[in-house]
C-alpha positions in Angstrom: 44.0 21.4 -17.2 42.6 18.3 -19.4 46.3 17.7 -19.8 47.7 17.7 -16.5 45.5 15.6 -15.1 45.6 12.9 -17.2 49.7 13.1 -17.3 48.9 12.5 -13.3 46.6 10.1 -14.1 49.1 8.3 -16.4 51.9 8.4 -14.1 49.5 7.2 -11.0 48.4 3.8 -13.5 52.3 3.2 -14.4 52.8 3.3 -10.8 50.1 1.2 -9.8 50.8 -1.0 -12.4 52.7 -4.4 -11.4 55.8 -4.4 -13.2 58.1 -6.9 -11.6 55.9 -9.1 -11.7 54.8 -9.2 -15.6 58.2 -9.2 -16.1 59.0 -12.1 -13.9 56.2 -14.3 -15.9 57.5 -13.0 -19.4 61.1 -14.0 -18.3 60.1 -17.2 -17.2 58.2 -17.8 -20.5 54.5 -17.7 -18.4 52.5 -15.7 -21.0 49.6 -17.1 -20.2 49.9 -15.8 -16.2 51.4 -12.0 -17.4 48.1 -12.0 -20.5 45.8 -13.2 -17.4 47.3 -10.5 -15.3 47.3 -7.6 -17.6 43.3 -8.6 -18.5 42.4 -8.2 -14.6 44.2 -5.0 -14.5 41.5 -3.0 -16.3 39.3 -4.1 -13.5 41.3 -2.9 -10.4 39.6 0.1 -8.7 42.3 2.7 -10.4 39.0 5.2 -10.2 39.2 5.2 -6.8 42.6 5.8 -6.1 42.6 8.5 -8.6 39.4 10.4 -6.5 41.1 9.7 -3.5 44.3 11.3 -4.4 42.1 14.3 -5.1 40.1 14.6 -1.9 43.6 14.0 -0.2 45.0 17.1 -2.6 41.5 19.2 -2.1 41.0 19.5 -5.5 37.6 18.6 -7.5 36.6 14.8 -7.7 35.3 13.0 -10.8 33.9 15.3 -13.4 33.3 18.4 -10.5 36.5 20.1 -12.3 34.7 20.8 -15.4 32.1 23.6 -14.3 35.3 24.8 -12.8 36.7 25.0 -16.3 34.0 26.6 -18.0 33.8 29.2 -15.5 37.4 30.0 -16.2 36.8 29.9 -20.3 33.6 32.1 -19.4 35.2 34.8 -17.3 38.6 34.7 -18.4 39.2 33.2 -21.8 36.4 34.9 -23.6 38.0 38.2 -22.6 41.0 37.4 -24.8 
């Protein structure tokens, strides 16, 4: 479960992520503009998009999942 969603998560930040345009400023030689770029990316709200995309899919926001989780190791895994 850990997995998955942070293989979704991945491919929601590579989407997110402004491609075209860092590649524009590195083919143009603008390093400074695609290192500037790249910096204020860890700042945009990728958090919220993320918990949005779960409320829109119904599934557990934030850390909710996890008691979800242990349940499932509790009931089910421990029975193994």
């Amino acid at each position: 479960m850990i997995g998955s969603r942070n293989v979704l998560k991945a491919f929601l930040l590579a989407c997110l992520e402004p491609t075209g345009k860092l590649r524009e400023f590195e083919n143009v030689g603008d390093l400074t503009s695609r290192f500037a770029l790249l910096e204020e990316l860890k700042t945009l709200p990728f958090g919220a998009v993320w918990d949005y995309h779960c409320m829109t899919q119904e599934v557990p926001v934030g850390l909710d999942w996890l008691e979800i989780l242990k349940k499932y190791e509790s009931d089910v895994l421990s029975q193994r």
